[in-house]
ZAMARGU-4260 file (C-alpha; in steps of 0.2 Angstrom, whole numbers, plus 5000, padded with zeros to 4 digits):
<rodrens>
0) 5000/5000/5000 | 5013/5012/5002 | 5020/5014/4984 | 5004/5027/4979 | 5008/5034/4997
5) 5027/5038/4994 | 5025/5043/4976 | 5032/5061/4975 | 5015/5070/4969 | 5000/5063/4979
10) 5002/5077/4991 | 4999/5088/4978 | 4985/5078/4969 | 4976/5080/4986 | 4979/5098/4988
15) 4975/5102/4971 | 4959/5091/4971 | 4953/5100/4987 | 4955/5116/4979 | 4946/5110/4963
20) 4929/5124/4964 | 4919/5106/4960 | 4924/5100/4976 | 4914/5111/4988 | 4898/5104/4979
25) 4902/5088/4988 | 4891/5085/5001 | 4904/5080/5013 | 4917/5093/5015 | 4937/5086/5016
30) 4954/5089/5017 | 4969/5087/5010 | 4975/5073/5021 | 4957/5065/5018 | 4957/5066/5000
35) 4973/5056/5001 | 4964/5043/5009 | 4951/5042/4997 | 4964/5043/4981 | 4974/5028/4990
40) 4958/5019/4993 | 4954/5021/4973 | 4971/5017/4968 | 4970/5000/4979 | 4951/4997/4976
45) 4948/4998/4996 | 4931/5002/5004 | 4932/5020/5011 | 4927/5019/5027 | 4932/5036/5038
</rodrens>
């Protein structure tokens, strides 16, 4: 599980994905460090469950 996680631009992908204006529409609000989750939960194909 940790190759997506130590790849040099998830971080980014997270920050940039919050920031993205369609984002807000969501209707649960996140973060950067949540949005990580759910992008490593894609990659993998895991259940998000936080």
């Amino acid at each position: 599980m940790q190759y997506f996680r130590d790849t040099a631009h998830c971080k980014e992908i997270a920050v940039n994905a919050v920031g993205d204006p369609c984002t807000g529409s969501n209707p649960r609000g996140t973060d950067a460090d949540n949005m990580l989750k759910a992008l490593t939960c894609a990659y993998y194909g895991e259940d998000v469950t936080f």
